[in-house]
C-alpha positions in Angstrom: 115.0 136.5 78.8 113.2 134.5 76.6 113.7 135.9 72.1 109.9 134.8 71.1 108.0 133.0 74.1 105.8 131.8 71.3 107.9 130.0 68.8 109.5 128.2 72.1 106.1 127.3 73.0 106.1 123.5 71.2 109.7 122.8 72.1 108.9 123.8 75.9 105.6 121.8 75.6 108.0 118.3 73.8 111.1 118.8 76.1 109.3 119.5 79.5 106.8 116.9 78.6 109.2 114.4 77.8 111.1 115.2 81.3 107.3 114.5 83.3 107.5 111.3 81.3 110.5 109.6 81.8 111.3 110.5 85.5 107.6 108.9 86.5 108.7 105.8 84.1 111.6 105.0 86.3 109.7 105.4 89.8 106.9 103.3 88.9 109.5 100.9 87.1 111.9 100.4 90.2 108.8 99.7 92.3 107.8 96.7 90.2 111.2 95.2 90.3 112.0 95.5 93.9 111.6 92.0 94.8 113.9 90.6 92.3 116.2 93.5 93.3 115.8 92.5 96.9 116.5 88.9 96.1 120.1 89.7 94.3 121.2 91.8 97.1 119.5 89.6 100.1 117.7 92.7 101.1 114.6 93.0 103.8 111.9 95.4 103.0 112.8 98.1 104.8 115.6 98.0 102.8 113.8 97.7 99.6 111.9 101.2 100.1 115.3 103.0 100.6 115.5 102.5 97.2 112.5 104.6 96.4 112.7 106.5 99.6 116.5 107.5 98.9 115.8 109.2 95.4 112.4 111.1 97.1 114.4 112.9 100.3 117.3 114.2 97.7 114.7 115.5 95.5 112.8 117.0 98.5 115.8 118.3 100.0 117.1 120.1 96.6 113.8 121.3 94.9 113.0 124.8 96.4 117.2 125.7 96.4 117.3 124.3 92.3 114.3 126.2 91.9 116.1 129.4 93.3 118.9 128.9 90.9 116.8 128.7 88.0 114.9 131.7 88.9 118.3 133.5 89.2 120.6 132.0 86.7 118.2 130.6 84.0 115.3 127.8 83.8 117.0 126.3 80.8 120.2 125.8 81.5 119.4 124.3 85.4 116.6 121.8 83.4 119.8 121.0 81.1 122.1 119.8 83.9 119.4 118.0 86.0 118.9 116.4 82.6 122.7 115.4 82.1 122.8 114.1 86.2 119.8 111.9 86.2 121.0 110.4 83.3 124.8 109.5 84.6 123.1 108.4 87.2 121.6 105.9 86.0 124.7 104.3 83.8 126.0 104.4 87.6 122.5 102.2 88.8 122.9 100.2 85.5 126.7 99.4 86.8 125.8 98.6 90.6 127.3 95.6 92.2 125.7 96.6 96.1 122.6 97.5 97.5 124.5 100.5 98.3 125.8 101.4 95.3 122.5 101.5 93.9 121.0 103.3 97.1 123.6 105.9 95.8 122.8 106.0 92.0 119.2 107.1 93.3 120.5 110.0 95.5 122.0 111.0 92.6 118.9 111.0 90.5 117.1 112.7 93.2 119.3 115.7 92.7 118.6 115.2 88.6 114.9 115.1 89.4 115.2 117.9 91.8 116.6 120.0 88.8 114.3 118.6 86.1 111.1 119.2 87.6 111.5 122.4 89.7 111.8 123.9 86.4 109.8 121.6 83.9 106.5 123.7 85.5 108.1 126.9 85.3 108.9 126.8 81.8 106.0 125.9 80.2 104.0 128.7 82.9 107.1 131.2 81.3 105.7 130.8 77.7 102.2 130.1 77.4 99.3 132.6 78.3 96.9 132.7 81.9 94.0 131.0 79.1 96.2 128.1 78.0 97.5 127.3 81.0 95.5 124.9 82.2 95.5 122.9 79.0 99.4 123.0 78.5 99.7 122.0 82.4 97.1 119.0 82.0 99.2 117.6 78.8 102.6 117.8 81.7 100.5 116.3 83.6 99.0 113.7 81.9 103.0 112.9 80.7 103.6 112.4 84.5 100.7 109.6 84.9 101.7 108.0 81.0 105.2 107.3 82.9 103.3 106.1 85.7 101.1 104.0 83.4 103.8 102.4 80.9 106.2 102.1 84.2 104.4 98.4 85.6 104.1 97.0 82.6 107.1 98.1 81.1 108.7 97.3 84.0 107.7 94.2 84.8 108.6 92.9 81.1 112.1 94.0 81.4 112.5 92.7 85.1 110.8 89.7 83.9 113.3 89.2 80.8 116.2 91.2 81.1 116.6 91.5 84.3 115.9 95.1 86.7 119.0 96.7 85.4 117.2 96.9 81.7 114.9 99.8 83.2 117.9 101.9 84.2 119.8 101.5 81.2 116.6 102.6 78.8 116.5 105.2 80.5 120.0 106.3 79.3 119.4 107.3 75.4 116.2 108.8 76.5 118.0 111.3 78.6 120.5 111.8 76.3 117.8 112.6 73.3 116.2 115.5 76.0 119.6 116.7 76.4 120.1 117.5 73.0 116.4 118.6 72.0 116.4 121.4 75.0 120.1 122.6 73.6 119.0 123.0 69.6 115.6 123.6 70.1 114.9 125.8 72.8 115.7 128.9 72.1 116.3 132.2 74.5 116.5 131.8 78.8 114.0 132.3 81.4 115.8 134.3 84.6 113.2 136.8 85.8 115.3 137.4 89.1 118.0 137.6 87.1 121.1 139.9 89.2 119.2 138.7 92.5 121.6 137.0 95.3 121.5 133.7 96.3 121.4 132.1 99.5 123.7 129.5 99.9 123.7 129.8 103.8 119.8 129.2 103.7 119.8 126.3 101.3 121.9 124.5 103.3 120.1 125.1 106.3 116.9 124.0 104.5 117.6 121.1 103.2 119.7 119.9 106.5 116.5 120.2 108.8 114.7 118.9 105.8 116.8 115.7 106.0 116.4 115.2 109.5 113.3 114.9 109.8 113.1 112.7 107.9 115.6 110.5 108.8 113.6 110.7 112.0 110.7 109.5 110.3 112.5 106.9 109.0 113.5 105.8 112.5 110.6 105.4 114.0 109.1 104.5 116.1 112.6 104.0 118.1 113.5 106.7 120.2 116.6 107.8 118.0 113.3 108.9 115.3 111.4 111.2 117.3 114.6 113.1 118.9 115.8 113.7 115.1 111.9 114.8 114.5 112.0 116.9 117.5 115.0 118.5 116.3 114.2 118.8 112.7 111.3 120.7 113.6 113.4 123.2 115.7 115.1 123.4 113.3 112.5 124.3 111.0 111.5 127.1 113.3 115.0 128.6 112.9 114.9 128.4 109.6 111.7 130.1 108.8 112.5 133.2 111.8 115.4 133.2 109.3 113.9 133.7 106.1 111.3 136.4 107.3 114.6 138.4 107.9 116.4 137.6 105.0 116.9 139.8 102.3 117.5 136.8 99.7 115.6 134.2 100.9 115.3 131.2 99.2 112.0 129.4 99.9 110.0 133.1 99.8 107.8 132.4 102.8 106.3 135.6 102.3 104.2 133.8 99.3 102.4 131.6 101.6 101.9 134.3 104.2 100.2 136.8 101.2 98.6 134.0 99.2 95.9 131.8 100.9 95.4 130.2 97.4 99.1 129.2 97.5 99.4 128.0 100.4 96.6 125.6 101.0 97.0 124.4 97.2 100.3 123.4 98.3 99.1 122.0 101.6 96.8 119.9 99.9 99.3 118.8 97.0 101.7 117.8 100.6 98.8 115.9 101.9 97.5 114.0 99.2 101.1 112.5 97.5 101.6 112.0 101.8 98.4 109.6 101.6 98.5 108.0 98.2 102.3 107.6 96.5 103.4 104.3 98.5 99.9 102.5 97.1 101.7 101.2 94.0 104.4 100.2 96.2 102.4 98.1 98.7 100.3 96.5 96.1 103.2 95.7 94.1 104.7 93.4 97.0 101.4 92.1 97.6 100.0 90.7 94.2 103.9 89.7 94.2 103.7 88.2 97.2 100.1 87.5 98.3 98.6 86.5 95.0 102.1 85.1 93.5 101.4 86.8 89.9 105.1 87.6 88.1 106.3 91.0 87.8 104.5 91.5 84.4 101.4 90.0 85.5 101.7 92.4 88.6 102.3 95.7 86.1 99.1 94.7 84.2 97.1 95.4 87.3 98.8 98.2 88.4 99.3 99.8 85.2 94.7 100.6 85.7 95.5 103.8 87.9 97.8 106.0 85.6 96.3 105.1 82.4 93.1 106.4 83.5 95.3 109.4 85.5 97.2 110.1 81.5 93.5 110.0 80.0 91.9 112.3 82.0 94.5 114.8 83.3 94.4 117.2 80.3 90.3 117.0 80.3 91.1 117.7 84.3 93.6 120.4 83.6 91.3 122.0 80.5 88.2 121.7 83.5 90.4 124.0 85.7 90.5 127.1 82.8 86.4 127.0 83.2 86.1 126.0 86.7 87.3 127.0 89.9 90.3 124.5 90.5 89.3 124.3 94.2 85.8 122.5 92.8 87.5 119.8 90.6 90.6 119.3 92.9 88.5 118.4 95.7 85.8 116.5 94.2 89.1 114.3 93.1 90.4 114.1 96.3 87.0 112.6 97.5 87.2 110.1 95.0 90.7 109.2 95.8 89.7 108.7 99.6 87.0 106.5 98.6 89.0 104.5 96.8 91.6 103.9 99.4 88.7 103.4 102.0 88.1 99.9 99.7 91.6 98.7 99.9 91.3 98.9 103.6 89.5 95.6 103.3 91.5 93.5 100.9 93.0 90.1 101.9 94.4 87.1 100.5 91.0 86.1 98.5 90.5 89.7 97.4 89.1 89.5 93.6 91.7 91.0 91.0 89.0 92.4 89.5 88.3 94.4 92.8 91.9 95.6 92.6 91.8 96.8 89.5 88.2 98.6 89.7 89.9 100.4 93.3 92.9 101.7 91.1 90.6 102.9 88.2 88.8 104.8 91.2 92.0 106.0 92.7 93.5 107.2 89.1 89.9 109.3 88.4 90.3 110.7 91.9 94.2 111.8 90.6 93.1 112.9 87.6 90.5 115.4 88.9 92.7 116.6 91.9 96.7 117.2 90.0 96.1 119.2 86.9 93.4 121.8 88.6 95.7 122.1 91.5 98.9 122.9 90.0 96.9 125.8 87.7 95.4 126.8 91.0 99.0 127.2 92.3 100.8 128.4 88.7 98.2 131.3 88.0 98.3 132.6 92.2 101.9 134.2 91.5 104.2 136.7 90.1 106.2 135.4 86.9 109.6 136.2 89.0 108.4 133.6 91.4 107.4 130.7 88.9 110.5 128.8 89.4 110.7 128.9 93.4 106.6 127.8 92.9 107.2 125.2 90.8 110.2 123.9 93.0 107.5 124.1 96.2 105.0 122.6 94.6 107.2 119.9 93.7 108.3 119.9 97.0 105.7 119.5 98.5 105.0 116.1 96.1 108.5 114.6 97.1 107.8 115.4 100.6 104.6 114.1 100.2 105.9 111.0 98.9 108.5 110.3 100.9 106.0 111.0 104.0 104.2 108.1 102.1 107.0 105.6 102.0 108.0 106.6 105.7 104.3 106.0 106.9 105.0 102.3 105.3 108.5 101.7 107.0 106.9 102.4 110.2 104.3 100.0 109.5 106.3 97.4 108.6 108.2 98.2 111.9 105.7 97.6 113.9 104.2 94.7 112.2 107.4 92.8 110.7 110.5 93.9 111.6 113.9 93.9 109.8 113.3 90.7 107.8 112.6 89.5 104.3 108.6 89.0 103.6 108.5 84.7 104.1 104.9 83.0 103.6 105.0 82.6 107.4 105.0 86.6 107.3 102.0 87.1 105.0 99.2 87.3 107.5 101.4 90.3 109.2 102.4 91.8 106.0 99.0 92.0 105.4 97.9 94.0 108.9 100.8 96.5 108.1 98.9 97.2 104.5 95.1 97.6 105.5 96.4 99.4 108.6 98.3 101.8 106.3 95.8 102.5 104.2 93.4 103.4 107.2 96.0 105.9 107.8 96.2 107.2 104.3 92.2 107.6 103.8 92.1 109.5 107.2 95.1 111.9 105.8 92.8 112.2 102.1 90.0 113.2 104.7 92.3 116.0 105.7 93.4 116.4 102.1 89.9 117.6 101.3 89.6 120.3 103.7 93.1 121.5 102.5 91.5 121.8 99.2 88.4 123.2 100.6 90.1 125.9 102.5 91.9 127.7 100.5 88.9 130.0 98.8 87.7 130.3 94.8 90.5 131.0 92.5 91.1 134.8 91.6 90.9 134.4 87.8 90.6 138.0 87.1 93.5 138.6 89.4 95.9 135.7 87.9 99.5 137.1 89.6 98.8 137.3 93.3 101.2 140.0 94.5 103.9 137.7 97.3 
């Protein structure tokens, strides 16, 4: 256990904070550099978003189990090491000679990721109070969208003059800095289920039929994809008859069965990353691509969205303390849907002003729906459950996202094909994006009822028996 939950309250809020930042950075980085990636390694873009998508299903698959481990073993010490990964990972991205090779680096920063942030959440939860909650969880947040905001432009500079394998190789000393912060500054370990058993058995199983799926989703819409769906979700029906009987079970099932609040707060968190991640990468290709503007130029535009996200997020996550969550999260969530309902309509003589008013739209709409929801979800359980709820809620965001970027390989399927984006291919490259986003505003439709559904927020009851 923790020695003084209080004086580890600023190094919690610096290290974790730090971690929300840096791991954002990179994702929002790599997606402004893909073209010039894909030109060096002669790659089609359903290649290029295996290099996203490859570094999302790792995290999704290792989230919940990581979590788990933290819970059991310590929060600290399982941040640490996902630290330590993600960073050697990226000297191995920074040292790629192959599109696989670097495909690889970013499983391996999955599994870093996976380790950061299902216990980034947990921490902070660990040593502040249920009153500053909110607050402490809008500033993580708010570090998540400043990554996403300085990752375009940043991005693009580097891309545009040092070349793509600048972003990994910043990202180095960074990681190396958090490393040694958490180990001299953060004092004391977090292990509330401490002595508990493990469930090695189950974690495999889990992230196996998480995997297939998937990959199945991936396939599509060949045959081979929907079998591997079909037996992913079997699977998945297996595994959850499984963990109602298990005595150490590792995704704790019986939290969403007890807690409504829980559940559809995670439901809507699943939904929402499933309808809005892979925006910055299709808009990234197309002001690339369509409007010709130079990865720089490109990060400019696309840099409106998180900076308005990094503005408003603690405000958002303050709101939540005062509010019901379910109020602010889904009056967000009909903003974000209204702002992907415009970019069903963009074409080649689409203003940039347009763009960028859409994104500020979109980042308000983020804002207002991530801070409140993850203190709706943080303040519904028992402190020996905060790192399996912060894996799950981030979880449900890699899922989400990799949902996202799965929804756009399917697209691009149907409307490409397996080849590199020509000018002869832009009047098809742009029917895959407006009919993705039509998909994505009807999922935000059903993100809102998520929202909607899961009741006001027990504030006088903050730890929701499981």
């Amino acid at each position: 256990m923790a020695i003084n939950d209080t004086a580890n309250q600023k190094p919690a809020l610096i290290v974790t904070t730090l971690g929300a930042f840096v791991v954002p950075l990179m994702g929002s980085s790599i997606n402004i550099a893909l073209p010039s990636i894909g030109k060096e390694f002669d790659m089609d873009a359903l290649m290029l978003s295996w290099i996203t998508t490859s570094y999302l299903l790792t995290a999704a698959m290792f989230l919940v189990p990581f979590g788990r481990i933290a819970d059991i073993y310590g929060r600290k010490r399982i941040f640490l090491y996902g630290v330590l990964v993600y960073t050697l990972a990226s000297l191995l991205a920074v040292l790629s000679t192959s599109s696989s090779l670097l495909i690889v680096s970013r499983l391996f920063q999955g599994v870093g990721a996976s380790m950061t942030f299902s216990n980034g959440v947990a921490i902070l939860t660990s040593v502040y109070s249920m009153g500053e909650k909110g607050r402490v969880l809008g500033i993580n947040v708010a570090a998540v969208y400043a990554g996403l905001s300085c990752g375009p432009f940043l991005g693009g500079l580097l891309t545009h003059y040092l070349g793509w394998r600048s972003i990994f190789l910043i990202h180095i000393p960074a990681g190396l800095f958090i490393l040694f912060y958490t180990f001299y500054k953060l004092k004391g370990e977090w292990a509330e289920a401490q002595g508990e058993h493990f469930s090695y058995k189950g974690s495999l199983f889990y992230s196996l039929v998480l995997l297939m799926v998937m990959v199945g989703l991936f396939q599509l819409p060949k045959p081979l994809g929907i079998l591997f769906i079909l037996m992913g979700l079997f699977g998945m029906g297996l595994f959850v008859k499984w963990e109602m009987t298990s005595k150490s079970p590792v995704f704790q099932l019986t939290i969403f069965r007890n807690n409504r609040i829980f559940a559809f707060s995670n439901l809507a968190a699943l939904i929402h990353y499933s309808a809005t991640f892979a925006v910055s990468f299709l808009l990234s290709l197309y002001l690339q691509f369509i409007k010709e503007l130079r990865p720089h130029e490109a990060g400019l535009v696309l840099v409106s969205a998180p900076i308005m996200q990094a503005i408003l997020s603690p405000f958002a996550g303050k709101l939540s303390d005062r509010i019901d969550p379910r109020i602010v999260a889904s009056g967000g969530m009909a903003m974000t849907g209204l702002g992907l309902l415009f970019f069903v309509f963009i074409d080649e003589k689409t203003a940039l002003l347009w763009i960028i008013a859409f994104l500020i739209l979109l980042g308000i709409g983020f804002a207002l729906f991530s801070s409140p929801n993850t203190n709706a979800v943080m303040g519904s359980i028992d402190k020996k459950f905060y790192g399996v709820a912060s894996g799950v809620l981030s979880t449900m965001r890699s899922i989400g996202m990799t949902f996202s970027m799965g929804f756009v390989m399917v697209f691009f399927s149907i409307c490409i094909g397996r080849t590199q984006i020509t000018p002869a291919l832009h009047p098809l490259f742009l029917k895959s994006v407006r009919g993705t986003f039509i998909f994505f505003t009807f999922l935000c439709a059903l993100a809102i009822l998520a929202s909607l559904a899961r009741g006001p927020s027990k504030s006088s009851s903050p730890n929701e028996a499981s």
